[in-house]
C-alpha positions as CSV (number, residue, x, y, z in Angstrom):
1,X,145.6,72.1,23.9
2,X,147.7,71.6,27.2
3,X,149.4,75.1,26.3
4,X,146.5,76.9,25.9
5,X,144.3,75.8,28.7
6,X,144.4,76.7,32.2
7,X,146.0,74.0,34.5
8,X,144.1,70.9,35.3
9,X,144.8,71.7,38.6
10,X,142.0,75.1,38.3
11,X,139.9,72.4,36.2
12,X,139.7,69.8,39.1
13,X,140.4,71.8,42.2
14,X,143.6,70.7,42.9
15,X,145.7,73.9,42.2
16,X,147.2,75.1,45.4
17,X,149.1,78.4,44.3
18,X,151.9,78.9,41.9
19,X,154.9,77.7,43.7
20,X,153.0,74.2,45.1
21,X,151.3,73.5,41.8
22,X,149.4,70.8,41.3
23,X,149.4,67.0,41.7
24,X,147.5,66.6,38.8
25,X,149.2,69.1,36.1
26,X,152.5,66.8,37.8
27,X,151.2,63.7,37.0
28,X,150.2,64.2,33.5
29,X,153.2,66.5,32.4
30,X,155.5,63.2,33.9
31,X,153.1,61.1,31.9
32,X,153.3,62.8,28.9
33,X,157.1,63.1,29.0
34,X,157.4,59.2,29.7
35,X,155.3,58.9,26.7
36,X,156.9,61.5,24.4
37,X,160.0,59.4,25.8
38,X,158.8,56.1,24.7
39,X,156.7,56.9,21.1
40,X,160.4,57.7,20.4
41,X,162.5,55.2,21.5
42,X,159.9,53.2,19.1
43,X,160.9,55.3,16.1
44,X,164.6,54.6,16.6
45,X,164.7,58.3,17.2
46,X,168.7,59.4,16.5
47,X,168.8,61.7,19.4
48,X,171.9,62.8,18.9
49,X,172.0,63.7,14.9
50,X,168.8,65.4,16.3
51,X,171.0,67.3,19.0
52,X,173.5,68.6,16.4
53,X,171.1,69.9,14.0
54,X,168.9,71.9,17.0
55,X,172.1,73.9,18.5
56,X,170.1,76.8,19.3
57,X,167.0,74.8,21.0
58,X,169.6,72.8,22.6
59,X,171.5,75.6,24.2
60,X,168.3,77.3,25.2
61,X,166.8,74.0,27.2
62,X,170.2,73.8,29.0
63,X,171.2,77.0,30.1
64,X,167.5,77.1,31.6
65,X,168.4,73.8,33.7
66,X,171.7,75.1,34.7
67,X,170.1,78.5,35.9
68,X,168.2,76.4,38.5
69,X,171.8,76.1,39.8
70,X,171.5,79.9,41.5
71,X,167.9,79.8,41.6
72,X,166.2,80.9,44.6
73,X,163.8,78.2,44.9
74,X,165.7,75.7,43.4
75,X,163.4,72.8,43.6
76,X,160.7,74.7,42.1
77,X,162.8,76.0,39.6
78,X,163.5,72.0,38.4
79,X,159.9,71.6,38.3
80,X,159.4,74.7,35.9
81,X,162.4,73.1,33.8
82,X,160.8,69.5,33.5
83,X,157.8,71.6,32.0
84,X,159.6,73.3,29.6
85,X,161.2,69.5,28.9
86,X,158.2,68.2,27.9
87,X,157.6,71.2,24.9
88,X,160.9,69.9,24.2
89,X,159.9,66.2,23.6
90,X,157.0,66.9,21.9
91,X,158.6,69.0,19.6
92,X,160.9,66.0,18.6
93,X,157.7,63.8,18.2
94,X,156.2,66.3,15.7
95,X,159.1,66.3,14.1
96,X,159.5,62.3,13.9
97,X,155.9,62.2,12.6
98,X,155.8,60.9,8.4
99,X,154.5,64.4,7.7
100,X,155.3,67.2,10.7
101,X,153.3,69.9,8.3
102,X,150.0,68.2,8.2
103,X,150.4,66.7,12.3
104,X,150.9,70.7,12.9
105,X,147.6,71.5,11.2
106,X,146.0,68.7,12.7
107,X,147.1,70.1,16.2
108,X,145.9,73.6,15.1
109,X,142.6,72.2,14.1
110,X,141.7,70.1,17.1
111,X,142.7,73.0,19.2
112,X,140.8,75.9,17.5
113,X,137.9,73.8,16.8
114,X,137.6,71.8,20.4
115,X,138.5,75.6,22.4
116,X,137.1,78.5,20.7
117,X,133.4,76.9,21.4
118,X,134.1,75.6,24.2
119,X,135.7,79.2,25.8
120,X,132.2,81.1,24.0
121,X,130.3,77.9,26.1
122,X,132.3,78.9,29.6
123,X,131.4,82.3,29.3
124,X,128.2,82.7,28.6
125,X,127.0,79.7,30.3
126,X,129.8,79.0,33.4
127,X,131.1,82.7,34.1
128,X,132.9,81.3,37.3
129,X,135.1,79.5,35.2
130,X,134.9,81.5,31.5
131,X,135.1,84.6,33.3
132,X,137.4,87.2,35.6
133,X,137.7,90.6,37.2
134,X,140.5,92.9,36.9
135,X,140.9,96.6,37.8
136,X,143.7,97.1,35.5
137,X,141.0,95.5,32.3
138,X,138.5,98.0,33.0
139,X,136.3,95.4,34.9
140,X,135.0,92.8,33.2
141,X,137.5,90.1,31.4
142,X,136.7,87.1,29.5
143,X,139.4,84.3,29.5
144,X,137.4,81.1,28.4
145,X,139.3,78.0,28.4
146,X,142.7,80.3,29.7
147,X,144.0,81.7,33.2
148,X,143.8,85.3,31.7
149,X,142.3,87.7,28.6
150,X,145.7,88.2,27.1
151,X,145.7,84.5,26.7
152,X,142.3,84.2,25.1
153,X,143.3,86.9,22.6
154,X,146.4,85.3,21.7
155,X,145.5,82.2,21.1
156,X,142.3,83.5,19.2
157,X,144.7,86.0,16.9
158,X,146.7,82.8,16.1
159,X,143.5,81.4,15.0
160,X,142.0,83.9,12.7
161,X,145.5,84.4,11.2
162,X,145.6,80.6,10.5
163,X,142.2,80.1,8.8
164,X,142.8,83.6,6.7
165,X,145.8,81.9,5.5
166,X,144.3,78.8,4.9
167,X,142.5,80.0,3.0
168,X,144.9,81.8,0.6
169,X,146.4,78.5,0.5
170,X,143.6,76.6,-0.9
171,X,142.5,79.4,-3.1
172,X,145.9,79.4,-4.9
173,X,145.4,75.7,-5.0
174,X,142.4,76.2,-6.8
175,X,140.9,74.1,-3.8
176,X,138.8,76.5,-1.9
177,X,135.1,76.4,-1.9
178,X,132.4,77.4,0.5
179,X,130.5,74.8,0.0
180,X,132.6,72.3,2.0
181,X,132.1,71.5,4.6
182,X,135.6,72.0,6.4
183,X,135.3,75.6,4.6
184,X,132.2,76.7,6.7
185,X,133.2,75.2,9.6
186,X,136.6,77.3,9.7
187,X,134.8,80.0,8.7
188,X,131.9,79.8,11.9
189,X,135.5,79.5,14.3
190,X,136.9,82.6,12.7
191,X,133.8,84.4,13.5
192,X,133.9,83.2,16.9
193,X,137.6,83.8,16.8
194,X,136.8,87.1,16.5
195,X,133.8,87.9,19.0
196,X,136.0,86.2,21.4
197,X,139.0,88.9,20.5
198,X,136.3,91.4,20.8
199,X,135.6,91.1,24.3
200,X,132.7,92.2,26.4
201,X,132.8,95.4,25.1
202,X,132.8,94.0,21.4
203,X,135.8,96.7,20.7
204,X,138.7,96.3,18.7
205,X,141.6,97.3,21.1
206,X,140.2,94.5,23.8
207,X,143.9,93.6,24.2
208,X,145.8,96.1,22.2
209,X,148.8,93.9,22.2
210,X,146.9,91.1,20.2
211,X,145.0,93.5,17.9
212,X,148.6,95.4,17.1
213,X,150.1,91.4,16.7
214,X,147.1,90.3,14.3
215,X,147.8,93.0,12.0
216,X,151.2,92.4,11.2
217,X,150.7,89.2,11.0
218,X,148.0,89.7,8.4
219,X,150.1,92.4,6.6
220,X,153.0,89.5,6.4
221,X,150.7,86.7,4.9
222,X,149.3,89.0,2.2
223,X,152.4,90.6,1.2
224,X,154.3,87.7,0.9
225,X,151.7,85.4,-1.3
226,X,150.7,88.7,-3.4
227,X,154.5,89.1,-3.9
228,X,155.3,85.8,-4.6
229,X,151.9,85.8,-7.3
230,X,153.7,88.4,-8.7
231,X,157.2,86.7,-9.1
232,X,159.2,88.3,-6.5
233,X,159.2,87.9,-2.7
234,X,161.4,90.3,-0.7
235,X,165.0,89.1,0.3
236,X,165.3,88.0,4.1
237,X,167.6,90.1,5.2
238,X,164.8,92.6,4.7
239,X,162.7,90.7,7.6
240,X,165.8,90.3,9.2
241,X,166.3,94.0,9.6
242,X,162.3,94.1,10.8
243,X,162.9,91.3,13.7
244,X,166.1,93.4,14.7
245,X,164.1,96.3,14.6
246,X,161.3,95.1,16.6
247,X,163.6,92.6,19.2
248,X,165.7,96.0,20.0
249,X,162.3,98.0,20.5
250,X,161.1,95.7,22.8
251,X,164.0,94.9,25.1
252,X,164.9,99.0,25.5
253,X,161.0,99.6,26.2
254,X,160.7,99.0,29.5
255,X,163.8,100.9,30.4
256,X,162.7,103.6,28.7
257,X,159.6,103.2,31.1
258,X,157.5,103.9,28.1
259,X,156.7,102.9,24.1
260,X,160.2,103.8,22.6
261,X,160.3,106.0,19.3
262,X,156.4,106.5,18.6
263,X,153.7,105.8,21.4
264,X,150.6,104.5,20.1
265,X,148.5,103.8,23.1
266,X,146.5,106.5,22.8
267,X,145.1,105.6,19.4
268,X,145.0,102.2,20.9
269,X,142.4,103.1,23.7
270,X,144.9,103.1,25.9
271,X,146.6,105.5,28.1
272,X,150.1,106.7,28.6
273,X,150.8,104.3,31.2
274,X,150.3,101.4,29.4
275,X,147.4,99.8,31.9
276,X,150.1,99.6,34.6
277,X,153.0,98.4,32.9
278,X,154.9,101.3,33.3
279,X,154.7,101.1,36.8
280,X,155.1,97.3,36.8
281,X,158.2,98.1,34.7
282,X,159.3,100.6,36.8
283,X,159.4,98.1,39.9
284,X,161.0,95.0,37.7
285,X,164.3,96.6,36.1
286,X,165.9,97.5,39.4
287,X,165.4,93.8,39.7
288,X,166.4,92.6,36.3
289,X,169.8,95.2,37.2
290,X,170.8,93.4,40.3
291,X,171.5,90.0,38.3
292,X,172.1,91.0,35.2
293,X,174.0,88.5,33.4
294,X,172.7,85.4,34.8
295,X,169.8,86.3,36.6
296,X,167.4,84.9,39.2
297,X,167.2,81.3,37.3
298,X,164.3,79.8,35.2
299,X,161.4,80.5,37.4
300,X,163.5,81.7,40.6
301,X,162.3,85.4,40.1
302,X,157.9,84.5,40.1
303,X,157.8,83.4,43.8
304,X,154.4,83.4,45.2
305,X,155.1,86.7,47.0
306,X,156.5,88.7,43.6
307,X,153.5,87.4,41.8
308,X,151.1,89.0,44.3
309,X,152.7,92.6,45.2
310,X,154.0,93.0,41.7
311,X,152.2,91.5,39.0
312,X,151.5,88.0,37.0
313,X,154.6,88.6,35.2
314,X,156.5,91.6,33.4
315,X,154.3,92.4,30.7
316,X,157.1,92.4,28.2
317,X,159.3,89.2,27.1
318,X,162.6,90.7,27.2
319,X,162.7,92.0,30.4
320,X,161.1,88.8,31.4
321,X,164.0,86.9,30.1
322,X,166.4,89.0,31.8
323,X,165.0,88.4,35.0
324,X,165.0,84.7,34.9
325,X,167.6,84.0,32.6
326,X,169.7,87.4,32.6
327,X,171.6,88.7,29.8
328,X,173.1,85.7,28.5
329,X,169.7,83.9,28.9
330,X,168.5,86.5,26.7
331,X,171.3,86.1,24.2
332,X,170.1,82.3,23.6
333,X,166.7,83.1,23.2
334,X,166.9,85.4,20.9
335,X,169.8,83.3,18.9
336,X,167.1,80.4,18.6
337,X,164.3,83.7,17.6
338,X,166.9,85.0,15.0
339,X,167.3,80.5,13.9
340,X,163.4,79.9,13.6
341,X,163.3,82.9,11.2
342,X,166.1,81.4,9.1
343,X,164.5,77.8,9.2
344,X,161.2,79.8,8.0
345,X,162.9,81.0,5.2
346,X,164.3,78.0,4.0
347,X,161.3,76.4,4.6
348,X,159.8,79.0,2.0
349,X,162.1,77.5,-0.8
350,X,160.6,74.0,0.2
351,X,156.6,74.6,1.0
352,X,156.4,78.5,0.5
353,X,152.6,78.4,2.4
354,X,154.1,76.9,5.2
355,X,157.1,79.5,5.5
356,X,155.0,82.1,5.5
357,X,152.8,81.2,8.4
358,X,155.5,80.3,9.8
359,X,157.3,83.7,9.8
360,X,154.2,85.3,10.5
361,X,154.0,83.8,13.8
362,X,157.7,84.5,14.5
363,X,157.0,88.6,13.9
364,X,154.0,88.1,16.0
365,X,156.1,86.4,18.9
366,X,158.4,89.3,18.9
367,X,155.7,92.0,19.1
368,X,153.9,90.4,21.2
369,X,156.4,90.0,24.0
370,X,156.9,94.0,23.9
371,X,153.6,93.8,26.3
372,X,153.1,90.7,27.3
373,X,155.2,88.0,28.3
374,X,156.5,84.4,27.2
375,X,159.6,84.6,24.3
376,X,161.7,82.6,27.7
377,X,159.2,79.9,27.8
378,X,158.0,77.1,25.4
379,X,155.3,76.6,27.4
380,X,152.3,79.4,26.1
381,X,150.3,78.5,22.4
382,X,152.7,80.6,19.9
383,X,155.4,79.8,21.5
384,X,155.0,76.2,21.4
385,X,153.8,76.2,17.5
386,X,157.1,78.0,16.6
387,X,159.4,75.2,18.3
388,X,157.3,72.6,16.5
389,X,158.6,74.5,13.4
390,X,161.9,74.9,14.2
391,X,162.4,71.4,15.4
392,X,160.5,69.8,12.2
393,X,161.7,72.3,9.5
394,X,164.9,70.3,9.2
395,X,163.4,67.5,8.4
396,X,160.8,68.8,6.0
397,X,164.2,70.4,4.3
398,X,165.8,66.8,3.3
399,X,162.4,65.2,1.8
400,X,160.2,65.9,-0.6
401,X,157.6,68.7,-0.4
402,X,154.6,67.7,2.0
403,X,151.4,66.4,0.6
C-alpha cells in the first residue's frame, strides 16, 4: 500500500519538498527495513544462495548504490538507494513466505480493497487531498490516495486486470459464483476501478497511457487461457520478440521527439505533442547525452530545481533510466525486464494462472514506461508486484504447485 500511496510526509504535513523528504516516510522506511531485516534473520534466510539465484536483481540494486558514487547530491542519492533497499527486502520476505502466490494476492487484495474506496472517499468528499490541478490534464485531475492521475490509473488498470483474471481463474476452476460473497465484492472494486480510470470527465482516454497498458494486458490474459483451453499456448520467444519490439520503441521515442512507427494520439484524444512530452523530451536528451554511459546517479538528475522548470519526471522509463543510471544502467534494467519474463514463463509450466498475470504485468510495465516513468525504480505499484515475482518465482519453481 506504501507504493501506491502518497508519502506520509503529504499525509501528516511533514513533507518538506523532494530533496529534504520527510522525517516520517524516513522513519518508517528504516523501520520497515530493520524489520524486513529481522522477520528474516528468524527464517534462517540463506542470503547468499538467495544472492546467486537473483543475479539480475542483484546487479540492478548495486550498480544503483554505486551510481551515488558520481551523483550530484550524493547524500540524497543514498537516501533514494535505501528506498529502493527496502522493495529489495520485502521482496525476499515474499519470497520466504510458506506460499509467496497466495501472500501476493493477499497484498493485491488488501490494497485494492483498502485504496480504491478510500481514493472515490478523498475525492468526492476531501478534494484538497483526492484532488489536483494541472494545465497539462486539461484542468481538473483526480489522484485519490496517489501524488498524481497517472498514478491513480495505474494502479487502478492493475486492479481491473487482476479481478478480470481472477476471475478466469476460478471459472476454469469451476469455482466462480456470484453469489459469494468475495465474488461481489471484487466485482463493486472493479466497477470503482473503473469510474476511478474514467476520470472527471468519465472518458476512456483519461490517461491514454493506462487505457493503451490495460488493453494489452487484457488481450494477453485472454489469449493465453483461450489458447491454453485449446491445447496450445504460443512459444516464448514469440513474446520475447513483442517485449523486444516494444523495449526498442520506447527507448528510440523520445529521440525521435515523437510516437515512433505509427502515432496514435490522435485517436487517443490526444494531440501531436503528446500533452508536453515532446517538449519535456526535447529538453531531457541533451541531458541524458552529456552522461551517457553512467549518468547522473540514482536520483542525482531530479534535484528540486529540474523537478520544477522541467517536469516531475521524463514521461518515458527509458530515457529516465538513462538519465540516472545511463546506458549501462539501462542495460541492467532491462536484463532483469528480459529475466522476469523468463521466470514468468517458467512459472507457466508450474501455476499456468499465475504466469500469465504475471507476464501481463511485465508487457504492461514496458508500455507503460513509453509515457510515463518508473522501469529504474522498484519503488511505484507494478513495479514492485513484478520484483515480488521475480524474487519468489524461484522458489515456487522447486515445490509443489501452490494451493
Amino acid at each position: 500500500m506504501y507504493a501506491v500511496s502518497k508519502p506520509l510526509g503529504l499525509w501528516f504535513g511533514s513533507y518538506r519538498d523532494v530533496e529534504s523528504g520527510s522525517p516520517v516516510d524516513r522513519t518508517f522506511l528504516i523501520i520497515l527495513l530493520l524489520t524486513g531485516l529481522i522477520i528474516l534473520q528468524k527464517r534462517s534466510f540463506a542470503w547468499l544462495d538467495r544472492i546467486k539465484r537473483n543475479p539480475a536483481l542483484v546487479m540492478v540494486i548495486i550498480y544503483m548504490l554505486v551510481s551515488v558514487l558520481w551523483s550530484e547530491i550524493p547524500d540524497i542519492s543514498f537516501r533514494r538507494w535505501v528506498k529502493e533497499l527496502v522493495a529489495f527486502i520485502m521482496a525476499f520476505y515474499v519470497a520466504s513466505e510458506e506460499n509467496p502466490l497466495l501472500s501476493i494476492e493477499r497484498i493485491l487484495r488488501r490494497a485494492m480493497y483498502i485504496l480504491i474506496p478510500f481514493s472515490i472517499l478523498l475525492i468526492k468528499y476531501f478534494p484538497d487531498m483526492g484532488v489536483d490541478y494541472g494545465l497539462s490534464e486539461g484542468g481538473v485531475m483526480w489522484i485519490g490516495v496517489t501524488t498524481h492521475k497517472n498514478n491513480l490509473c495505474k494502479f487502478c488498470i492493475i486492479v481491473i486486470l487482476f479481478i478480470v483474471w481472477d476471475m478466469i481463474r476460478r471459472m476454469r476452476k469451476g469455482d466462480f459464483s456470484f453469489k459469494s460473497l468475495r465474488q461481489m465484492i471484487d466485482i463493486a472494486i472493479l466497477v470503482m476501478a473503473l469510474y476511478l480510470l474514467s476520470g472527471p470527465h468519465r472518458i476512456y482516454n483519461n490517461s491514454a497511457t493506462a487505457f493503451v497498458a490495460l488493453i494489452l494486458g487484457l488481450f494477453t490474459i485472454t489469449g493465453l487461457f483461450w489458447t491454453n483451453r485449446r491445447g496450445s499456448v504460443p512459444k516464448p520467444r514469440y513474446f520475447i520478440f513483442l517485449l523486444i519490439f516494444l523495449v526498442v520503441y520506447g527507448a528510440i521515442t523520445p529521440f525521435m521527439g515523437k510516437l515512433a512507427l505509427f502515432d496514435i494520439s490522435a485517436a487517443l484524444g490526444r494531440s501531436s505533442t503528446l500533452t508536453g512530452r515532446v517538449r519535456i523530451w526535447t529538453t531531457l536528451v541533451p541531458s541524458a547525452l552529456e552522461k551517457p554511459f553512467l549518468g547522473h546517479g540514482l536520483g542525482g538528475f531530479w534535484t528540486a530545481e529540474r523537478l520544477a522548470r522541467i517536469a516531475t519526471h521524463a514521461h518515458n522509463g527509458y530515457l529516465d533510466s538513462m538519465l540516472t543510471l545511463g546506458v549501462f544502467g539501462l542495460c541492467f534494467v532491462l536484463f532483469f525486464l528480459f529475466s522476469c519474463a523468463r521466470r514468468a514463463f517458467d512459472l507457466m509450466n508450474v501455476e499456468f494462472a499465475w504466469g500469465v498475470f504475471s507476464l501481463s504485468c511485465i508487457f504492461i510495465l514496458a508500455v507503460h514506461n513509453v509515457a510515463e516513468s518508473s522501469i529504474n525504480s522498484f519503488t511505484s505499484s507494478l513495479d514492485t508486484l513484478i520484483l515480488f515475482f521475480y524474487a519468489s518465482s524461484i522458489e515456487i519453481r522447486k515445490s509443489d504447485k501452490p494451493n
